[in-house]
N, C-alpha and C positions, 0 to 999 in steps of 0.2 A: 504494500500500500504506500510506504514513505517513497519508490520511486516515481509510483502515479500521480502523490501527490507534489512531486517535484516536478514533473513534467508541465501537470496542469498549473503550475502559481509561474514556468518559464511562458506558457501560452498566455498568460492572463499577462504576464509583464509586457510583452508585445499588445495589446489591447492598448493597455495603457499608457505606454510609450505614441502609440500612434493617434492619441486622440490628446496628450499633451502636444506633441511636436503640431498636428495641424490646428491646433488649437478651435477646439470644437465647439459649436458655440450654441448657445441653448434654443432646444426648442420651444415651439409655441407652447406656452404651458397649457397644462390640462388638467381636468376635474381627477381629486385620487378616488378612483370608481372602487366602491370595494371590492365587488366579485372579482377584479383583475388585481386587486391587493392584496387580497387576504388566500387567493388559490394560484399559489406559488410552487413550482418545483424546481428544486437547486439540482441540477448535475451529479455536483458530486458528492452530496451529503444523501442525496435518493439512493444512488448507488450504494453506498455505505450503510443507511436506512433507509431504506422503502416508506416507511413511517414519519421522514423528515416534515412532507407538508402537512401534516399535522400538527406539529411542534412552529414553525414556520404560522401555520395561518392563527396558531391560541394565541402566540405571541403581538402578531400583529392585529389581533382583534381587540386586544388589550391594547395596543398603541394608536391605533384608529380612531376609537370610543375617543382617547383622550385629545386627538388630533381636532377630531371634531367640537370637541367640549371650549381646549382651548391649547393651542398651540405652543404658548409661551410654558404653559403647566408641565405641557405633557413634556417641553424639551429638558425643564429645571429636574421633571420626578425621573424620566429615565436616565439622565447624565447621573444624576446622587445614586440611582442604584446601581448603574453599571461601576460608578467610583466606589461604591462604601464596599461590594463584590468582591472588587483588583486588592482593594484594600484587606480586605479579610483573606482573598488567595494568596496574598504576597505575608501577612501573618502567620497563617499556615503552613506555609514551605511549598505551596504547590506552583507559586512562581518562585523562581529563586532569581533568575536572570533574566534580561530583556528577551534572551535568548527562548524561553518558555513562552513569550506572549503566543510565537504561532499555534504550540499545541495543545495549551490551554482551550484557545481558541476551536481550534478543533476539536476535540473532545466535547466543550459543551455547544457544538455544533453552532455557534456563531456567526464564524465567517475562514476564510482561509486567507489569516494575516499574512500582509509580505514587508519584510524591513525593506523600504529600499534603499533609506541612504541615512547615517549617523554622522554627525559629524561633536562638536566641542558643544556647540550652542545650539542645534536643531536635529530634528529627527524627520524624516518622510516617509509614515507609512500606508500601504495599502490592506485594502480589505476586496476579498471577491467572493462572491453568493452570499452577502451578509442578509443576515435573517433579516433586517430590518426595512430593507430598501432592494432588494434584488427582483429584478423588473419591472419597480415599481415606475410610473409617468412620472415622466417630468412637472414637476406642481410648484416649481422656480423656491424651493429650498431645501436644503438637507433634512435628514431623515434620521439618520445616525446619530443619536443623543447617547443613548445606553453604550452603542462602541464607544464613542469618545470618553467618557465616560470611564470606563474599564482600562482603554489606553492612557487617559490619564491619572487615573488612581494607582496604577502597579508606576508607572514611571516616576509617579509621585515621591512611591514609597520608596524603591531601586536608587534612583538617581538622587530624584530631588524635584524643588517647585518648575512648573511646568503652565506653561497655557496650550491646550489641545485646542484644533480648528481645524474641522471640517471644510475641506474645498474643493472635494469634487463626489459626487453623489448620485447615484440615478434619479434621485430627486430633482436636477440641476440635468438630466442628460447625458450623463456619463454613463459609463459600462463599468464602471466599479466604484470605490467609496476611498479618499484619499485625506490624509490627516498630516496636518503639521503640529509639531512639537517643540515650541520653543521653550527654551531654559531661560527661568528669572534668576 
């Protein structure tokens, strides 16, 4: 499975190289239709469980309710929980190193994180089939609260203070979900 899944995060880097470099530029937004939001199937999480859009559409049924209730709620309550999570996994030994965010990630079928670039003062990572946003319409903002969220609660705790920002999202058009990390 670790070669499959090495393969699949080299094909998803090509995605994503090729819609930063032409620099893609958003679609007309559109209504988040639930039935096309909530009945979702991941690739490679189906493969691995059959049962994935299950877990996929509870999740998002729960994040939709709140989408529609109110935006601003839903983005504060899934970022504190994806953070207070990272924070408790990195407590418990189950992250130890940045190194573990991808298979963390996998495991609790989230998304297939890819570091792409570390440096002193920033971090660039990706996210592809994230439960949160994967195939979801362009509806002109990110979607990804609870990843951010998680990515900033384990880096938090790892590294140090951080601000996480989401900048590229199926929300927004994109073919994947991309996160800057910058160190305070």
């Amino acid at each position: 499975m670790e070669s499959e899944y090495l393969t699949l995060i080299e094909k998803w880097r090509e995605i994503y190289k090729t819609e930063v470099r032409n620099r893609k530029r958003m679609p007309e937004v559109a209504q988040l239709n639930p039935e096309e939001y909530l009945n979702v199937r991941r690739p490679f999480f189906t493969h691995i469980s059959p049962e994935d859009a299950e877990y996929v559409r509870t999740f998002r049924m729960v994040s939709y309710g709140m989408l529609s209730y109110s935006p601003s709620l839903r983005a504060v309550i899934l970022r504190g929980a994806g953070y207070n999570l990272a924070r408790r996994l990195t407590g418990t030994g189950e992250i130890k190193s940045v190194d573990d965010l991808p298979k963390v990630f996998l495991k609790q079928r989230i998304g297939l994180l890819d570091i792409i670039d570390e440096s002193f003062n920033k971090m660039k990572i990706n996210i592809y089939e994230c439960i949160s946003c994967y195939q979801s319409p362009p509806i002109g903002r990110t979607l990804c609260d609870f990843e951010a969220g998680m990515i900033q609660g384990a880096i938090e705790s790892l590294i140090g203070k951080n601000i996480t920002r989401e900048i590229y999202c199926w929300g927004l058009g994109n073919s994947f979900c991309g996160f800057e990390i910058v160190f305070e």
